[in-house]
SETORZA-870760 format. One record per residue (C-alpha): residue number from 1; x, y, z. Coordinates in nm, 3 decimals. Layout:
<atoms>
{atom NUM; {X; Y; Z}}
...
</atoms>
This chain:
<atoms>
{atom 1; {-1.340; -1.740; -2.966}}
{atom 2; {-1.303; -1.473; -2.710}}
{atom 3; {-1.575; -1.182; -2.744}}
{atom 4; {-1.465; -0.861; -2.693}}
{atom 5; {-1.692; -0.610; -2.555}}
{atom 6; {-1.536; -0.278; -2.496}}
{atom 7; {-1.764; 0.007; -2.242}}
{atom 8; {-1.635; 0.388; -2.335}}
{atom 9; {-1.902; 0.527; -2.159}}
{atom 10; {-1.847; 0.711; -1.797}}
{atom 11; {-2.148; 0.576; -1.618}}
{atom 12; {-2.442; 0.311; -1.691}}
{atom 13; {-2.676; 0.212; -1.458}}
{atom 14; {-2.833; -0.165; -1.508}}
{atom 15; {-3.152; -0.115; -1.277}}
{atom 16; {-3.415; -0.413; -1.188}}
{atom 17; {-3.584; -0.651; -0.941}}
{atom 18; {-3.473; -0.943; -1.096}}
{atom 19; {-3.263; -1.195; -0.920}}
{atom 20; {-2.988; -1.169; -1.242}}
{atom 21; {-2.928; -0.839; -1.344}}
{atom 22; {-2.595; -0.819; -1.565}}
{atom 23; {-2.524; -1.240; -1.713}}
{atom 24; {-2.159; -1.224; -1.827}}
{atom 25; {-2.126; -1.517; -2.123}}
{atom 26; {-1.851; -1.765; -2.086}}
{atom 27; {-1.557; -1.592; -2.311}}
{atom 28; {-1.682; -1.262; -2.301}}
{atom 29; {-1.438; -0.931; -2.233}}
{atom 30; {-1.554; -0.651; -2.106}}
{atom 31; {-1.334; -0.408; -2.067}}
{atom 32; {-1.395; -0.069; -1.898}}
{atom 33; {-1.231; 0.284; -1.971}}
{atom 34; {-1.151; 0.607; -1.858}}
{atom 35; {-1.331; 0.627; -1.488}}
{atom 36; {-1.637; 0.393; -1.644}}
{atom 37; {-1.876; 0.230; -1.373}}
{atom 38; {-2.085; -0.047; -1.403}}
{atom 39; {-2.408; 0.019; -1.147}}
{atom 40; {-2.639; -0.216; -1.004}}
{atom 41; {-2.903; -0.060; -0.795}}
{atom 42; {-3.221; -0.210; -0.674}}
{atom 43; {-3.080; -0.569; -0.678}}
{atom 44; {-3.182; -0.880; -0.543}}
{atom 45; {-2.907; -1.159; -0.400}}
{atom 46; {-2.608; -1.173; -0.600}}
{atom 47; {-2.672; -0.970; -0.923}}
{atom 48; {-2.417; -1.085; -1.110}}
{atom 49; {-2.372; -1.378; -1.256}}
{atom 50; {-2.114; -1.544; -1.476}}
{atom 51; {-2.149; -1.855; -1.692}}
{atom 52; {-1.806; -2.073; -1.786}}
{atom 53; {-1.441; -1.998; -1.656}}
{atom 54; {-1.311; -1.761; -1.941}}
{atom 55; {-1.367; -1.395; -1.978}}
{atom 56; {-1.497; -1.130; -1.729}}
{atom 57; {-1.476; -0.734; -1.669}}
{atom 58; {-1.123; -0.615; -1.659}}
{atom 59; {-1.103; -0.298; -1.509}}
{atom 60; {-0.754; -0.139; -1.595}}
{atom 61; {-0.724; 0.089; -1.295}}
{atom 62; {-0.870; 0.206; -0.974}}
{atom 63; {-1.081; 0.466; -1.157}}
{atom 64; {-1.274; 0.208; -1.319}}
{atom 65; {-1.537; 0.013; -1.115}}
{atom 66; {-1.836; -0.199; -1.013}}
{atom 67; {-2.065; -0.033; -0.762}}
{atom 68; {-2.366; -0.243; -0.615}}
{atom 69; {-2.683; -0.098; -0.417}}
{atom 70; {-2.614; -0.357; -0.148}}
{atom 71; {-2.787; -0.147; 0.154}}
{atom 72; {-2.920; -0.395; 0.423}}
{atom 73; {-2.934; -0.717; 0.183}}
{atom 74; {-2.764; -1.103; 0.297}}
{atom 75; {-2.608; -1.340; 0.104}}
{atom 76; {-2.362; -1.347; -0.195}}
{atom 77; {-2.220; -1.085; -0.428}}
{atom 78; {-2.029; -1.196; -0.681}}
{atom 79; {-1.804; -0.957; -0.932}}
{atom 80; {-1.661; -1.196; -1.203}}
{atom 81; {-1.336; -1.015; -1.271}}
{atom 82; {-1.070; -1.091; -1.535}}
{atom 83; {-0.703; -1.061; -1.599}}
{atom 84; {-0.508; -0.923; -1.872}}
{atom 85; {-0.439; -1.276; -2.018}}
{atom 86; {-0.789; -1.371; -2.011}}
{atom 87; {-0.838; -1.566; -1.670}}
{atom 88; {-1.152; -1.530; -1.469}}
{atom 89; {-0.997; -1.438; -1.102}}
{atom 90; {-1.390; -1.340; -0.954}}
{atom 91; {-1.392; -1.143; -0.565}}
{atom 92; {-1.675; -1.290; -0.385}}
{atom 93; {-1.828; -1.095; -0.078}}
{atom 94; {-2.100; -1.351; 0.081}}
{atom 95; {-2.276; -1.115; 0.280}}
{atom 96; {-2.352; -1.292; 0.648}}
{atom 97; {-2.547; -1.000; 0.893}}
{atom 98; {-2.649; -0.718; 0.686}}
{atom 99; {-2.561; -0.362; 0.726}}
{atom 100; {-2.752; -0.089; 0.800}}
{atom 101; {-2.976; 0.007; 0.496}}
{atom 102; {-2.883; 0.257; 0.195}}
{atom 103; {-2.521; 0.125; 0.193}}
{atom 104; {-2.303; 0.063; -0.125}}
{atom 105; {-2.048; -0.125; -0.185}}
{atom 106; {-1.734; -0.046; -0.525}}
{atom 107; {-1.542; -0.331; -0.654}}
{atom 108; {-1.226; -0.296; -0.884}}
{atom 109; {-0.873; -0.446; -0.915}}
{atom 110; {-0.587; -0.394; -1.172}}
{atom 111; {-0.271; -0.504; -1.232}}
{atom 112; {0.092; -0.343; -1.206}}
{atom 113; {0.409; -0.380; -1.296}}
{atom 114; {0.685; -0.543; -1.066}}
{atom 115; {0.704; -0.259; -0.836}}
{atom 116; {0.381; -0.244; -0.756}}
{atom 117; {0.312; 0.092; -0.930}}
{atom 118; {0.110; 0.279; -0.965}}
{atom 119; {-0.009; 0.282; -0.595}}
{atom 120; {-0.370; 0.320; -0.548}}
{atom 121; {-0.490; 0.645; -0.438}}
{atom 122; {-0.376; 0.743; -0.048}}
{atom 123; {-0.109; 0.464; -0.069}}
{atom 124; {0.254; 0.575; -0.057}}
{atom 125; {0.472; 0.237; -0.090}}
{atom 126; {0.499; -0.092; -0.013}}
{atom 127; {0.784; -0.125; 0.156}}
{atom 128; {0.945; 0.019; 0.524}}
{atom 129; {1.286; 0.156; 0.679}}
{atom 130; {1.389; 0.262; 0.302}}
{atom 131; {1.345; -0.159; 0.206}}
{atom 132; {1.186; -0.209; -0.128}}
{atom 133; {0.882; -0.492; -0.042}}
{atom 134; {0.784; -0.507; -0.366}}
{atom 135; {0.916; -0.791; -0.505}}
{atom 136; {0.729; -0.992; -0.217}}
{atom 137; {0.400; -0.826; -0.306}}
{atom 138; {0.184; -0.948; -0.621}}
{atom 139; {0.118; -0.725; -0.892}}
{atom 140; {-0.257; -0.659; -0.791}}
{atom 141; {-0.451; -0.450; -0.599}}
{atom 142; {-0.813; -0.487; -0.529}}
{atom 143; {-1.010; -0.193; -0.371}}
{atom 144; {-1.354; -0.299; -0.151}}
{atom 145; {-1.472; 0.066; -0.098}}
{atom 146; {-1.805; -0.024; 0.191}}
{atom 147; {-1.932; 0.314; 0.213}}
{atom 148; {-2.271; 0.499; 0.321}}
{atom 149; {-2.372; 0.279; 0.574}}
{atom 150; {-2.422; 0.356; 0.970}}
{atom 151; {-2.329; -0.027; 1.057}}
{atom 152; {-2.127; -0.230; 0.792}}
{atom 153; {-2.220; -0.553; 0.702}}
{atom 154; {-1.998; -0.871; 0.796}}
{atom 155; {-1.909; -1.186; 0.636}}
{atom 156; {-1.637; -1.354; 0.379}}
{atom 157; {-1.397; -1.173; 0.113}}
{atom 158; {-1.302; -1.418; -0.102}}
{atom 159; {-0.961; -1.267; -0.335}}
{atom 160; {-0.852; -1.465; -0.645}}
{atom 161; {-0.534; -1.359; -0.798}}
{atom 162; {-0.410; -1.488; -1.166}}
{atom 163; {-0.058; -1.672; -1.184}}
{atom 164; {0.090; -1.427; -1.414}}
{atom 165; {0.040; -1.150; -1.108}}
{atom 166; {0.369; -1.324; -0.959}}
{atom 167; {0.634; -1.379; -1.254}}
{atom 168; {0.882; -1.145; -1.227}}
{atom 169; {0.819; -1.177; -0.821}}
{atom 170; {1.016; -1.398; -0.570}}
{atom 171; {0.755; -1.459; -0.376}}
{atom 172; {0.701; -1.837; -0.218}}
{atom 173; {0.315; -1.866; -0.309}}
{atom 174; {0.214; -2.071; -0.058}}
{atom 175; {0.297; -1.783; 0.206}}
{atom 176; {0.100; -1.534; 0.073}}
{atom 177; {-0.127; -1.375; 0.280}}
{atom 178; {-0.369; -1.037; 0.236}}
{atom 179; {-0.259; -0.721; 0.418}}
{atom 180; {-0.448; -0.368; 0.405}}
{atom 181; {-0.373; -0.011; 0.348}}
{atom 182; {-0.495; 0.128; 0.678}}
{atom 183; {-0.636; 0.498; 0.587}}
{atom 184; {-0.594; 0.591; 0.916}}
{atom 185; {-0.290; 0.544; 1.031}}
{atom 186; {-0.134; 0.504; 0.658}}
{atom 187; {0.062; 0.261; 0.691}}
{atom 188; {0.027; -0.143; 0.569}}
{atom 189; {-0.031; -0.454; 0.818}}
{atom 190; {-0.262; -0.464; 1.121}}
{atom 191; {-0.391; -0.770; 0.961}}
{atom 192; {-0.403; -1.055; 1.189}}
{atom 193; {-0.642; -1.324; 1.062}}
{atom 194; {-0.538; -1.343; 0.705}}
{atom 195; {-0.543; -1.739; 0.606}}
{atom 196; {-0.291; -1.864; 0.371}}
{atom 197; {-0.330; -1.877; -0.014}}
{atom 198; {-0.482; -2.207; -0.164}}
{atom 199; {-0.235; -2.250; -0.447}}
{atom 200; {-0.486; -2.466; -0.617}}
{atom 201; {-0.794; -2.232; -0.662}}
{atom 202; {-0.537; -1.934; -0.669}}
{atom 203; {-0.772; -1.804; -0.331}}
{atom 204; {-0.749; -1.655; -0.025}}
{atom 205; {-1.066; -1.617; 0.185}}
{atom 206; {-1.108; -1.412; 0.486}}
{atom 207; {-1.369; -1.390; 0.798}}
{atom 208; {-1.455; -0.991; 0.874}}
{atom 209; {-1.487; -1.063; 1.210}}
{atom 210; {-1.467; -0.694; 1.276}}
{atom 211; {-1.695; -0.456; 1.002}}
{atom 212; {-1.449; -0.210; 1.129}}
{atom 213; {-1.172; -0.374; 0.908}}
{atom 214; {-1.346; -0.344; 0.590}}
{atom 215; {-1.061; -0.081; 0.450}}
{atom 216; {-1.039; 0.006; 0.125}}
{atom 217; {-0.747; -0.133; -0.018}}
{atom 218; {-0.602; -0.472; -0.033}}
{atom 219; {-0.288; -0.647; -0.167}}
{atom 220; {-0.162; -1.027; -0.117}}
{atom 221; {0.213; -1.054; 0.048}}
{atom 222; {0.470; -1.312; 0.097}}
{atom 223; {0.436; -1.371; 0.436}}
{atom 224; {0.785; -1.451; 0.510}}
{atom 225; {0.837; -1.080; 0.431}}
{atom 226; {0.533; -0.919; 0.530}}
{atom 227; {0.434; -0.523; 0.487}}
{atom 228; {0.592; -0.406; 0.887}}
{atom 229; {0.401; -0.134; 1.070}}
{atom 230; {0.601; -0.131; 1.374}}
{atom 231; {0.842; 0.201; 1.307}}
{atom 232; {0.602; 0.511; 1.205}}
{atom 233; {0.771; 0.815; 1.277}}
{atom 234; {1.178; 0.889; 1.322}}
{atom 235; {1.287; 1.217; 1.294}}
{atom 236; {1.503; 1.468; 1.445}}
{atom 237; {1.353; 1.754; 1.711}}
{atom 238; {1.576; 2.003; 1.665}}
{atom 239; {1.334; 2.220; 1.866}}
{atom 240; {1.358; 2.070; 2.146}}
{atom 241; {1.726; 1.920; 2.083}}
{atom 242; {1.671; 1.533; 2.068}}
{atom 243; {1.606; 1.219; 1.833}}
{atom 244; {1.263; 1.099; 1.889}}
{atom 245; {1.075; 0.822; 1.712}}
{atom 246; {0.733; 0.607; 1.767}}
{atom 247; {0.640; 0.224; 1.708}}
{atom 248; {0.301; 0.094; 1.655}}
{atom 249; {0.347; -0.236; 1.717}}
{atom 250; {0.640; -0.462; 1.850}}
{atom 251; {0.724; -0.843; 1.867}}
{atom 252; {1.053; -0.979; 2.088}}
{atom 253; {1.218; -0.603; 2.086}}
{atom 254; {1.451; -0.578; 2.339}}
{atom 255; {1.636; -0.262; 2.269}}
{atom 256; {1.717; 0.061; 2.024}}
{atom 257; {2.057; 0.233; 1.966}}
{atom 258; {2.131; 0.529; 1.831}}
{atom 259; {2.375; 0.572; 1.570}}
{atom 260; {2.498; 0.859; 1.409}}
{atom 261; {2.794; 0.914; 1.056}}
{atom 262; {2.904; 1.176; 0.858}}
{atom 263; {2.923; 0.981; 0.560}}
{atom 264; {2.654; 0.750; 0.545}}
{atom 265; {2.878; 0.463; 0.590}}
{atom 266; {3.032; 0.438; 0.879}}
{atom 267; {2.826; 0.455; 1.222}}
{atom 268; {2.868; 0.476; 1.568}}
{atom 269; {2.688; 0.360; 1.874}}
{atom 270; {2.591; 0.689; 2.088}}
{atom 271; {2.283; 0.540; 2.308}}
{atom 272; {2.077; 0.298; 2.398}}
{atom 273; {1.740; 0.247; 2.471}}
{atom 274; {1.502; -0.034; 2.593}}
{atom 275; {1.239; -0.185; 2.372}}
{atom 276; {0.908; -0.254; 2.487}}
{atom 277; {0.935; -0.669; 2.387}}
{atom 278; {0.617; -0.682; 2.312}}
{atom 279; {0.334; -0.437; 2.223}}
{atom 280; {0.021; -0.331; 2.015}}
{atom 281; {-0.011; 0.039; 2.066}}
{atom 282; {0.155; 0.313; 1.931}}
{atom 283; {0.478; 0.378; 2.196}}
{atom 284; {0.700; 0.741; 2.204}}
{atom 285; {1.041; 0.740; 2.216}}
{atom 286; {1.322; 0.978; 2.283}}
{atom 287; {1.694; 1.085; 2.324}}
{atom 288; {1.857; 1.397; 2.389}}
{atom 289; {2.111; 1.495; 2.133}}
{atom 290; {2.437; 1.575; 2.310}}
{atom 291; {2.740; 1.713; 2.187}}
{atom 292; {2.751; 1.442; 1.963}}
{atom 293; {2.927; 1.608; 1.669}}
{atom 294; {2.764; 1.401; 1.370}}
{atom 295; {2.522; 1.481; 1.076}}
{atom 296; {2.287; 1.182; 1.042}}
{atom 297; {2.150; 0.960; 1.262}}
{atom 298; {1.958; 0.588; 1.222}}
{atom 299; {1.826; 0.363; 1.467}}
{atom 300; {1.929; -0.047; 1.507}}
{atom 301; {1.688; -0.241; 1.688}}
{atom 302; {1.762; -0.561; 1.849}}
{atom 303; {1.517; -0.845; 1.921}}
{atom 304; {1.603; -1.112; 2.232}}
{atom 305; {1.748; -1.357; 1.986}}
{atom 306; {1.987; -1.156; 1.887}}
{atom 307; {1.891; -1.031; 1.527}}
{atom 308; {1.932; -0.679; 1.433}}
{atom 309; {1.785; -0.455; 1.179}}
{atom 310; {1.883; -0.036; 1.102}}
{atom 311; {1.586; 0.194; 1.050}}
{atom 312; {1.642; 0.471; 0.730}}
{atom 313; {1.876; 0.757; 0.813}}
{atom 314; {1.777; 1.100; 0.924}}
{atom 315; {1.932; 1.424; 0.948}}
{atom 316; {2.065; 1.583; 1.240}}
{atom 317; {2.041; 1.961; 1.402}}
{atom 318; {2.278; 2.234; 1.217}}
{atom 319; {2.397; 2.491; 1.462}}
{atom 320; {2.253; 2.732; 1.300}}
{atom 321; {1.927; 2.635; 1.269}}
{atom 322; {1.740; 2.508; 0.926}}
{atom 323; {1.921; 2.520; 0.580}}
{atom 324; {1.829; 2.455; 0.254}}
{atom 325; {1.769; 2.101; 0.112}}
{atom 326; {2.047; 1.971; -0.108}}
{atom 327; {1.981; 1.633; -0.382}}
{atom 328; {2.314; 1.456; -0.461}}
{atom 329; {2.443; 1.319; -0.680}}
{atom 330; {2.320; 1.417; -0.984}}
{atom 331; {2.284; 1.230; -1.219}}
{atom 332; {2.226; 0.915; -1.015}}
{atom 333; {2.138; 0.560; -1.074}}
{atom 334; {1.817; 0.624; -0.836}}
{atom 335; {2.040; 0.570; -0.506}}
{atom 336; {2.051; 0.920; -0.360}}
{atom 337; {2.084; 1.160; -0.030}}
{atom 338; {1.873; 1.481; -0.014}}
{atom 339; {2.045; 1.679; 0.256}}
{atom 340; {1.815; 1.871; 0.526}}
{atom 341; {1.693; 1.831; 0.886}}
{atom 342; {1.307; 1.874; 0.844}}
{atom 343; {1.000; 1.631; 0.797}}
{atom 344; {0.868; 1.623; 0.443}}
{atom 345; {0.662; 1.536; 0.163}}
{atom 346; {0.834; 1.353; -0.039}}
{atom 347; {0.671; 1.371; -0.465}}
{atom 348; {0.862; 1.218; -0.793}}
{atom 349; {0.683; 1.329; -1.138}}
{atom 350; {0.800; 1.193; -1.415}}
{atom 351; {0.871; 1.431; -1.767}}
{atom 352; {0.428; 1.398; -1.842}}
{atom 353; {0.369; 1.522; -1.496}}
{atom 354; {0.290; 1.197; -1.349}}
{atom 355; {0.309; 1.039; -0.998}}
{atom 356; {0.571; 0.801; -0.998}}
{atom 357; {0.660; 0.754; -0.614}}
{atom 358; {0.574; 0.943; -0.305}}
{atom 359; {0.624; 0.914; 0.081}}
{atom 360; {0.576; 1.110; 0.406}}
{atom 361; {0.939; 1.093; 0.591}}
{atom 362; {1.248; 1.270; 0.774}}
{atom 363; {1.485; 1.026; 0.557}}
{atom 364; {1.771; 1.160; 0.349}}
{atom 365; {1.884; 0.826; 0.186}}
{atom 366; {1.632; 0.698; -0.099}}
{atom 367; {1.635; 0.411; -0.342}}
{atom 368; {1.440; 0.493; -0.652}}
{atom 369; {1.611; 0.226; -0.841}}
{atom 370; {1.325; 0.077; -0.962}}
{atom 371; {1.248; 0.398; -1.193}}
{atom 372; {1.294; 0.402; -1.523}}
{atom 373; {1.599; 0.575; -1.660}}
{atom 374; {1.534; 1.005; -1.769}}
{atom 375; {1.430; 1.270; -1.643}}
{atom 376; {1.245; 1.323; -1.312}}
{atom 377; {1.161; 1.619; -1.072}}
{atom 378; {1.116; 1.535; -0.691}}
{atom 379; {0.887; 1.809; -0.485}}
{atom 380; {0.934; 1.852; -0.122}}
{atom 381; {0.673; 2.002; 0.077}}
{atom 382; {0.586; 2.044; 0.459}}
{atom 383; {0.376; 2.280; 0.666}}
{atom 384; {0.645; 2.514; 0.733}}
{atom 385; {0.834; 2.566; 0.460}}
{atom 386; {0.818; 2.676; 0.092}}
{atom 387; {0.766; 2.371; -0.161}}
{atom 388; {1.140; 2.312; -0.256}}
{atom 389; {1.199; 2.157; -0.600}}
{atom 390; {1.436; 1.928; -0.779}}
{atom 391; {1.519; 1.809; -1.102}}
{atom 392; {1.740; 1.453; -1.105}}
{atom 393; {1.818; 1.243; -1.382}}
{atom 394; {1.795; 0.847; -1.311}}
{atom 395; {2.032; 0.644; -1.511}}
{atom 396; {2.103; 0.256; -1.547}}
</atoms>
């Protein structure tokens, strides 16, 4: 029989010098709510320990959490974690060369629904070029939140994911992999050593070999479809009259063109540009905007064996100068253009208020398909301009 512990609380501390602080039972639940915490301070190796391979602390979202005095301590930290359905899916960090002392370390991951919402804090999609990843991404994030420390520590995160974090996925489980949300650059990827999963053990462990790449937040991918990084920026200048845009990293790119349409549909080839083939650091681009005569403009990029692939569209330069933002149409089954030539913040909210989807872009086109069907208001915001509101209704 499962035992059900449930923590309303906001914050308890569990503080000692033994080597086992908090003993989870085999079978038992405990479930944390509203922004609870579970503290450990003053421990010894590994303060946590688990008996059996039922039951666990589920922690339903990001707010909810695990923090551990770790400061300058070695060895293994165990934080026995459990899934919705019961199943004990524990993170390990084993703790190799310490950190610098008076560090701590925050554990949590939940669960989402298909498309991978909600995001955790700071993360605006999982997806690139207006292509919806998310059916190539479990349904789990974990946050690993190292902070305080002057020097991290180093050694082994070991991830375990339940099987019921990929139905409703099409995701090929032996590819996955573990990307990162990099804070700094906001965007997913710049992971290069992730191992495999072991579809037996439902694992994937992975070597910091860096403490530098201890970011927050983590998610596993299919890595036939992995989260890109290589287009950051596109947008049009209309300052200074051209299309410009900026990679961050490249593999086998041999060249850009620039397209531009009137209707969203049908595009033609106005320029072309070489590709860098191969690169790791962030590289500028630009084109002048002649008399080109069109409204929107993408970018195809080619690799040397002849594959292609179109970036999102943008808009182009009015002759005179900015004009308002226009959403059509209205209602819409999520598949929709908002007209204007400026870089925004892009907010939906559904009818309580609530974050739905967000994104930093100079698109027009969007697919928020994967919304449910009512009511939704989408804010646009940039330094420049006045917050510009809409209200769109998302049907099947």
């Amino acid at each position: 029989m499962r035992i059900l512990l449930i923590l309303t609380f906001l914050l308890t501390y569990f503080i000692g010098n033994a080597q086992i602080i908090v003993k989870v039972q085999d079978g038992t639940f405990i479930k944390l709510f509203s922004g609870s915490q579970i503290i450990v301070s003053n421990p010894s190796v590994n303060p946590i320990r688990k008996s059996g391979n039922s039951g666990g602390i589920l922690t339903p979202s990001e707010s909810e959490k695990i923090i551990i005095d770790v400061s300058n301590l070695t060895g293994q930290i165990n934080v026995p974690f459990v899934s919705s359905v019961g199943n004990t899916i524990p993170f390990d960090y084993t703790i190799t060369t310490g950190g610098s002392s008076g560090g701590k370390i925050s554990f949590s991951t939940y669960e989402t629904g298909n498309n991978n919402l909600p995001y955790p804090s700071g993360v605006t999609n999982v997806g690139f070029n207006g292509v919806d990843n998310s059916a190539l991404v479990i349904d789990r994030f974990w946050l690993i939140d190292v902070t305080g420390y002057t020097t991290k520590p180093q050694g082994t995160y070991t991830f375990t994911y339940d099987d019921n974090d990929l139905i409703g996925n099409t995701i090929y489980e032996p590819d996955l992999f573990m990307q990162r949300w990099n804070d700094v650059s906001n965007l997913w990827g710049d992971w290069l050593y992730s191992p495999l999963a072991n579809t037996t053990t439902n694992q994937i462990i992975l070597n910091i070999a860096n403490p530098q790449d201890q970011f927050k937040v983590w998610t596993a991918v299919d890595q036939g479809q992995p989260l890109p990084i290589e287009l950051i920026s596109f947008k049009s200048n209309c300052s200074l009259n051209k299309v410009e845009w900026i990679t961050v990293s490249e593999t086998n790119n041999e060249w850009f063109v620039i397209q531009g349409t009137n209707d969203g549909i049908n595009f033609t080839n106005l320029d072309t540009i070489l590709g860098a083939g191969f690169s790791n650091s962030p590289i500028y681009y630009s084109i002048p905007i002649l008399d080109w005569g069109f409204s929107y403009f993408r970018l195809q990029q080619k690799d040397f064996d002849g594959r292609t692939e179109n970036s999102f569209i943008i808009g182009g330069c009015p002759q005179n100068g900015s004009f308002e933002p226009i959403l059509y149409p209205n209602p819409n089954n999520g598949q929709f253009i908002i007209k204007h030539n400026s870089e925004w913040k892009f907010e939906v909210f559904d009818l309580t208020g609530r974050l739905v989807w967000s994104e930093f872009s100079s698109r027009v086109n969007f697919d928020l398909t994967m919304l449910a069907p009512g009511q939704y208001t989408i804010k646009l915001s940039n330094q420049w301009d006045k917050i510009k509101n809409f209200k769109f209704i998302k049907i099947n």
